[in-house]
N, C-alpha and C positions, 0 to 999 in steps of 0.2 A: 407697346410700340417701340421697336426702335429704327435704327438711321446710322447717318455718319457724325461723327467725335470728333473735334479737333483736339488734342490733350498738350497745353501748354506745360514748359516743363518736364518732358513726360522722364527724366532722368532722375529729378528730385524723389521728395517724400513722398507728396498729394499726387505728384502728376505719374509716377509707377503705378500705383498702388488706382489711381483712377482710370487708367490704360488698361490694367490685364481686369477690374473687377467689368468694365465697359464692353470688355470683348469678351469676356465672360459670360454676360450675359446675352449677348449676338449681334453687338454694335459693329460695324467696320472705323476703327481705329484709325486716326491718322495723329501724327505729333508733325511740331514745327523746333526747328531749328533757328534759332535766333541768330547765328552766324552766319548761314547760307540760305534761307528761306525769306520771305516778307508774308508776314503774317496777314494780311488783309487775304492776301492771292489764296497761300494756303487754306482761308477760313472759307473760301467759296464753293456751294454744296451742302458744308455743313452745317447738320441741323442742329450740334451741342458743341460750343467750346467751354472748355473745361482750365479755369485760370490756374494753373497750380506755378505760373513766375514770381518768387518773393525775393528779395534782396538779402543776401544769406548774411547772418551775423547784426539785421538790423540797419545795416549799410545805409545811409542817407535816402532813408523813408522820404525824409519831404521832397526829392525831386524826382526819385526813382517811383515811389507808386503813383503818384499822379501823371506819371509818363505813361508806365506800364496801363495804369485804367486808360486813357487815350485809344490807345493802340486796340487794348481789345475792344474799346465798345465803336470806333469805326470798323475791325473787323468785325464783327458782330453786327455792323448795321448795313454792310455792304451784301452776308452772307443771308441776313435774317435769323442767324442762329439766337439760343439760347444761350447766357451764361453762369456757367456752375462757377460761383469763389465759394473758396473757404471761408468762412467769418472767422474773427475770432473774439474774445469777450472783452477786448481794453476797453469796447465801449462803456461798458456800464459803470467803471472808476471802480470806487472802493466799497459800494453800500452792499454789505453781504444780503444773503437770499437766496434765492430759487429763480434764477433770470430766464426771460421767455421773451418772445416777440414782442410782447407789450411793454418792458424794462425801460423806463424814459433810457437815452442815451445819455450819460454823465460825465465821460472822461475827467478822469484828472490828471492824465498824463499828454505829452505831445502826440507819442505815437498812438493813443486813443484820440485825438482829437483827426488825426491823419486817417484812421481808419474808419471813423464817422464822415469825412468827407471823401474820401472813395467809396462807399456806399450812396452818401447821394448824390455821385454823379454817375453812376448807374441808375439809379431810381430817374433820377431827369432825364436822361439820355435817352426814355422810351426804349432802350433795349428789353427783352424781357431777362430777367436777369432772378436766379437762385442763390441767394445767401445760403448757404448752411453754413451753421453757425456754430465751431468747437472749441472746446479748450485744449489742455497743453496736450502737444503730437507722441500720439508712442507710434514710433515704426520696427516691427518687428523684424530684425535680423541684422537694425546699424544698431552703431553705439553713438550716432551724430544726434540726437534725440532729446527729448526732454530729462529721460533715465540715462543715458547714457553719460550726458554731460555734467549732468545734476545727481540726482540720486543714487544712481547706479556706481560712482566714481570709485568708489572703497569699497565695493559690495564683497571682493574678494580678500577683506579683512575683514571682513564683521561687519561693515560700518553700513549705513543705508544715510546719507546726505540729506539735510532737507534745507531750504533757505529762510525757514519760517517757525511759525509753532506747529510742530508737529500732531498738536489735534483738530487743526483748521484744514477742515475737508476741502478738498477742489475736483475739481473736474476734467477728465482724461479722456483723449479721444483716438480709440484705436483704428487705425488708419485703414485698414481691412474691410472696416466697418464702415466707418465715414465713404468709403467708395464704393461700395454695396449700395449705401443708403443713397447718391448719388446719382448712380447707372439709375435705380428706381425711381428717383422722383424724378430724373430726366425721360424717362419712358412713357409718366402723364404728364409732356409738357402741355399739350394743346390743355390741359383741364387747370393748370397753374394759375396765376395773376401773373401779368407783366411785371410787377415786382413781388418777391415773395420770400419772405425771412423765417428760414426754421430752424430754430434751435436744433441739436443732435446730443441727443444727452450724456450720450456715451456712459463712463463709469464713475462714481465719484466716489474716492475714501479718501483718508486721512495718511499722513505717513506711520503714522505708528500700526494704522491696519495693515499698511503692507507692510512694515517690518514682520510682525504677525505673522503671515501668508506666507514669508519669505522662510521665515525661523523654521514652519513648519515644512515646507516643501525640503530645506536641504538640508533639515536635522540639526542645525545648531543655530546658537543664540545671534540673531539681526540685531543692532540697538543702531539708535538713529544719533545722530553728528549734524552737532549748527553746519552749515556754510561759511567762509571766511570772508564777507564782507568786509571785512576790513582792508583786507588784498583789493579788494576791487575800489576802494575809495582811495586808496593807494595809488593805480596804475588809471582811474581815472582820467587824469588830465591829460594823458598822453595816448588813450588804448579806448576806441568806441566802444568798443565790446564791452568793455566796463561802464562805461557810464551810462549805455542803453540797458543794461542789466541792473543798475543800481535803481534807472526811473522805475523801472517793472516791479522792484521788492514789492510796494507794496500789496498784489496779488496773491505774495505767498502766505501771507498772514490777515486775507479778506476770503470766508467762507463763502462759499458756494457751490452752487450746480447747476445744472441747466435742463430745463422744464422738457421734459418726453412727448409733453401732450398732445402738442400739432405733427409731430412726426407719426404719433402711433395712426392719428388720425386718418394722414394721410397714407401711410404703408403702415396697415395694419398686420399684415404678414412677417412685417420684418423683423426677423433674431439678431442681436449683437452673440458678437463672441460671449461666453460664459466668464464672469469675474476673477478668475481663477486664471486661465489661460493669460488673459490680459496684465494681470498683477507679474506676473513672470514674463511676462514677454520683455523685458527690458534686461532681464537677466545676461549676463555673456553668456556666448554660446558653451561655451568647455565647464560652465559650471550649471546651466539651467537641466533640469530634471526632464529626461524624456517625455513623459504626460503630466502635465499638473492636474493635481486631486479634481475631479468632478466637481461643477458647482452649478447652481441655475442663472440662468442670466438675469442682467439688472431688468426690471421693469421699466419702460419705458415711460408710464405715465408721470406725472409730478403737480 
């Protein structure tokens, strides 16, 4: 089944990459314009909007998403559409694991506590509404991204970045994929629940595996480099950016991943990219390797 798409954001990460997988698959596309459009109007018709509006750098979450939720769930309720968010995992705080739909919600940060209450006011709002639910963003072809800002920064000295211990695995969600897997579960909305939260499990290694991956793809030695937290405890007091990055640390050194299970369930057809493709996608382009070596893809289940 498909319909029409509203695609908020559609310039950003989620809302490009949920645009051309939507119309991809035979949706008719529409995107709104937050300067010259009023999104209620524009959401009339459609049968899926697609939230990809986030406040870039962290920007004053506590006034800015509880706006932005507003907005879409009266459009959404005028339109009767569906809404696709991204999730993300601040909810579950710091208790490493295997997190799935069931993961009590924990926060121990603010902007997890803020993302716990944009989820249920969605859940109350009766809209019917799709969490998918990933970890950190790789978008292939910026360097504005999780690798590019982070890991990827020195790649072209040797260095591979990481802000944590380097054998605390986490969870990667290539954005390709996340919007594949979106078009699809937007396609059986009528067979969904009014609220419904699915994990995406995406890829999960450690930084030393992808130094590994790296070393091998461009022939010479990757070793991986702390992050200079200390810079950021520095420009803290004066610099958001810093100080919303310094709440976050403790993620990069809390193992985890995210449970396959209910997705495979639901799209049991669906392939992610191969582990291999995805580990080099953050590469710059004038250094990444035409084909990355063959690999099979992750298994979805957990």
């Amino acid at each position: 089944m498909t319909g029409t798409v509203l695609v908020l954001g559609a310039s950003g990460k989620v809302g490009s990459h949920a645009a051309r997988a939507f119309r991809s698959a035979g949706w008719q596309v529409r995107t709104h314009d937050r300067a010259k459009g009023d999104m209620t109007e524009d959401a009339r018709g459609a049968d899926v909007i697609v939230n990809g509006l986030n406040p870039p750098n962290y920007h004053n979450w506590a006034r800015l998403i509880p706006e932005i939720t507003e907005r879409v769930i009266t459009a959404a309720r005028a339109s009767g559409a569906m809404v696709v968010v991204p999730g993300n995992v601040y909810n579950f705080g710091a208790t490493p694991g295997t997190w799935s739909e069931d993961t009590p919600h924990r926060a121990t940060t603010r902007k997890g506590r803020i993302r716990i209450e944009m989820e249920r006011a969605y859940r109350d709002s009766g809209v019917q509404t799709l969490i998918l639910r990933a970890g950190n963003f790789i978008d292939p072809g910026r360097e504005d991204d999780v690798m590019g800002l982070f890991l990827m920064r020195n790649i072209r000295r040797g260095r591979l970045v990481y802000p944590g211990n380097p054998d605390t695995v986490q969870t990667y969600c290539y954005l390709p994929d996340w919007a594949e897997a979106a078009a699809g579960l937007a396609g059986m909305r009528l067979q969904l629940a009014t609220f419904e939260d699915v994990p995406f499990p995406g890829h999960a290694f450690t930084a030393n595996e992808l130094a590994e991956a790296l070393s091998q793809a461009l022939g010479r030695q990757i070793t991986v480099t702390g992050f200079p937290w200390w810079a950021m405890r520095i420009a803290a007091p004066f610099w958001e950016v810093a100080r919303e990055m310094l709440e976050m640390r403790y993620l990069w050194n809390t193992p985890h991943r995210l449970s396959g299970a209910k997705l495979a369930r639901l799209l049991p057809g669906f392939e992610p990219a191969a582990m291999a493709e995805v580990m080099l996608a953050g590469l710059p382009a004038d250094i990444r390797p035409a084909r990355p070596a063959a690999q099979e893809p992750c298994a979805l289940g957990a």
